[in-house]
Each structure stands twice: as structure tokens, then as C-alpha cells.
C-alpha positions as a Markdown table, in Angstrom:
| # | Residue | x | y | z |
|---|---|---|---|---|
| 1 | Unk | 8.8 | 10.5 | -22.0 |
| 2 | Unk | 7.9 | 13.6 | -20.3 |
| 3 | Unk | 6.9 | 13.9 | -16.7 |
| 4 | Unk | 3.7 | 14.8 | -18.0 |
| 5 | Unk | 3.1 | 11.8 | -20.4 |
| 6 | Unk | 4.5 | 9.5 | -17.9 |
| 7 | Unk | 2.0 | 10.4 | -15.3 |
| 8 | Unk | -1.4 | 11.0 | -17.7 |
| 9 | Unk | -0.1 | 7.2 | -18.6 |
| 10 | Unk | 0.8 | 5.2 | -15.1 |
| 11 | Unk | -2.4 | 7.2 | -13.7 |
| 12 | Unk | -4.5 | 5.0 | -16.7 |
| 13 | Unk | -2.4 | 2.0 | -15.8 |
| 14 | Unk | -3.1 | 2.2 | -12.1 |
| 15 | Unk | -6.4 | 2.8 | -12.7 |
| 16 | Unk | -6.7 | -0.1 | -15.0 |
| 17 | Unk | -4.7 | -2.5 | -12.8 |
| 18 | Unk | -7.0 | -1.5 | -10.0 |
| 19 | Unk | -9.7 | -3.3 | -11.6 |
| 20 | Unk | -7.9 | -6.4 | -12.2 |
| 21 | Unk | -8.3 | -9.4 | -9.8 |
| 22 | Unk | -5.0 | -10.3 | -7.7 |
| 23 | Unk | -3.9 | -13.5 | -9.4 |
| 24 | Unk | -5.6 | -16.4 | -7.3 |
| 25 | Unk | -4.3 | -18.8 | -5.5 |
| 26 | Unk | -1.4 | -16.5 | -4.9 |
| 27 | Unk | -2.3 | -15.4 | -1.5 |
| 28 | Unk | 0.3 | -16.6 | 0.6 |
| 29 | Unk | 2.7 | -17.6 | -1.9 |
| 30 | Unk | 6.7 | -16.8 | -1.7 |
| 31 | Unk | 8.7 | -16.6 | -5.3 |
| 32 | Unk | 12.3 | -15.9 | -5.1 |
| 33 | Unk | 12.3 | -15.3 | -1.6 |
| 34 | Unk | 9.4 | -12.6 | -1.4 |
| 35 | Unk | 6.0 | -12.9 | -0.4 |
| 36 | Unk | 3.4 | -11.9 | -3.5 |
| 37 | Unk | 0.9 | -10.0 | -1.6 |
| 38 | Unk | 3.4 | -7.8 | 0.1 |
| 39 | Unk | 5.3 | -7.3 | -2.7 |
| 40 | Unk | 1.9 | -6.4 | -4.8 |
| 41 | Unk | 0.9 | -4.1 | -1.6 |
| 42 | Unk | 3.8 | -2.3 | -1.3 |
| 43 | Unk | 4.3 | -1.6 | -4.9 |
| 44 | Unk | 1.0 | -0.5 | -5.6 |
| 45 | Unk | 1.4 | 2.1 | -2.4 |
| 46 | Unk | 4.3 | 3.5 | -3.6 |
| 47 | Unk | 2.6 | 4.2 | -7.4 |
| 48 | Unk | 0.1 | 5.5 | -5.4 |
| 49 | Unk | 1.7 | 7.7 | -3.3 |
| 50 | Unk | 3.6 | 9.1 | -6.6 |
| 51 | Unk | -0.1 | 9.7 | -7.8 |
| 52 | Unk | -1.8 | 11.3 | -5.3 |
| 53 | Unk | 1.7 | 14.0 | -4.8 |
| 54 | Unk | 1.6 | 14.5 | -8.3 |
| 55 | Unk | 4.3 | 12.6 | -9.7 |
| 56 | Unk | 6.5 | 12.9 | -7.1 |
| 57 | Unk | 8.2 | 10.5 | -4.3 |
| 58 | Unk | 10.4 | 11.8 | -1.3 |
| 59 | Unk | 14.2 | 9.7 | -1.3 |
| 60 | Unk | 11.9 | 7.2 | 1.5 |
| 61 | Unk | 9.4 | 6.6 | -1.2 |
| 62 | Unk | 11.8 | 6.2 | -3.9 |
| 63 | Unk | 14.4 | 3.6 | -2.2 |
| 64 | Unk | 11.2 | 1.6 | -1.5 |
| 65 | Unk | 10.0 | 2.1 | -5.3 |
| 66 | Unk | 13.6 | 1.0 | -5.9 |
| 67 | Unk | 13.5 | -2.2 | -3.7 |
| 68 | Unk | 9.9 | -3.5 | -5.1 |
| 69 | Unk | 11.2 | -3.2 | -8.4 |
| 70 | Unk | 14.8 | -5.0 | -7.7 |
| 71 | Unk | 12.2 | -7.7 | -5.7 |
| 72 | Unk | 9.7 | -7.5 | -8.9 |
| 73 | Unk | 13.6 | -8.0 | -11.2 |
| 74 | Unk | 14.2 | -11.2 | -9.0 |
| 75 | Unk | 10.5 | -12.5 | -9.1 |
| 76 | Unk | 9.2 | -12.1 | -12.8 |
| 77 | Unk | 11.7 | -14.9 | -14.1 |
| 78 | Unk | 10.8 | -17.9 | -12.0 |
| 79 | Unk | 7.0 | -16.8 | -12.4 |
| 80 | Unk | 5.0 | -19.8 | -14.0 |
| 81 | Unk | 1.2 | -19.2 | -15.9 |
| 82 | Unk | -0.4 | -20.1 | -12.8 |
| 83 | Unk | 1.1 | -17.3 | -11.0 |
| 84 | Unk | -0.3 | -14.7 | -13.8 |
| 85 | Unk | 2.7 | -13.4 | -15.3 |
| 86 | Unk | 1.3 | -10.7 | -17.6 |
| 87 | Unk | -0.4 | -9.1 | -14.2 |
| 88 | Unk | 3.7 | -8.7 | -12.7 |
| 89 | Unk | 5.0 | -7.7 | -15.7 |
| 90 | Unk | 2.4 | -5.1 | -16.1 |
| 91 | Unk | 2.9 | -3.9 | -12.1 |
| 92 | Unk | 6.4 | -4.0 | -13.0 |
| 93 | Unk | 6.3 | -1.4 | -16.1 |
| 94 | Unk | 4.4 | 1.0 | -14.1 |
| 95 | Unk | 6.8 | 1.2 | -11.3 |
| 96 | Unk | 9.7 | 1.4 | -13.9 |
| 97 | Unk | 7.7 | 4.5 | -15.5 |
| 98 | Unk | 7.3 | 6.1 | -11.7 |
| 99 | Unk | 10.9 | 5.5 | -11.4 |
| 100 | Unk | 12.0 | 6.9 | -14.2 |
| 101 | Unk | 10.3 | 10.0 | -14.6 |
């Protein structure tokens, strides 16, 4: 995917996900170790960030795009349907798409 594609597409995504409610009853919930909202904070920044320069991340930004998404690796499997697993997995695409382009 081009740099271009990738960011027309993960700027839709974010703006999509942006509308979407953080799962409920999540607030304050730990899986594998990591709490939900700062995971789901702290990802979102960092796709932000990567927005708003463009496409772009300095090496800070990345390692801590990096470390959500080894976090977001660790928590997807032991997610249940109470804890909204499409909403994760779709977090978890857009930061692979930042990564990768």
C-alpha cells in the first residue's frame, strides 16, 4: 500500500473509530496485564500524532506505536464479547497500517 493510500485510509478509519463508543463496562479493566483505557488512549494518540504530521512519527512516536501494538498482540487473544473484540481488532489494524507505511 502506498504511503498515500495508507494515510487517505487510517485517516477514514480514525475518523470512523472516533465515533464509536469505548466498549462499556471496560473502564478500569486490566487484560493480559494492561489497562484498556490507557492502552486505547495511547494508541489512538500515537495514530493521531501520525495524522496531524502527515503520516509521519519521530523514532519516540514509533517505539510507542510499537509497544501498543506488541500490548494490543498480547490483549486481542484473551478478549471475550463482552470486552468488544471487533472494536480492538479494528484499533489494532489501524496502528499496524501507521506502522507499516
Amino acid at each position: 500500500m502506498s504511503k498515500e493510500t495508507a494515510f487517505a485510509a487510517v485517516s477514514r478509519l480514525y475518523q470512523e473509530f472516533l465515533k464509536l463508543p469505548f466498549p462499556p463496562g471496560l473502564a478500569g479493566a486490566d487484560q493480559a496485564g494492561f489497562g484498556l483505557v490507557m492502552l486505547d488512549s495511547d494508541t489512538a494518540a500515537w495514530i493521531f500524532i501520525w495524522i496531524r504530521n502527515g503520516g509521519a512519527l519521530e523514532t519516540q512516536g514509533r517505539s510507542g506505536l510499537l509497544r501498543c501494538i506488541a500490548r494490543l498482540d498480547r490483549v486481542i487473544p484473551v478478549l471475550s464479547e463482552p470486552d468488544d473484540p471487533q472494536y480492538w481488532h479494528r484499533f489494532h489494524d489501524m496502528a499496524r497500517l501507521v506502522a507499516a507505511s
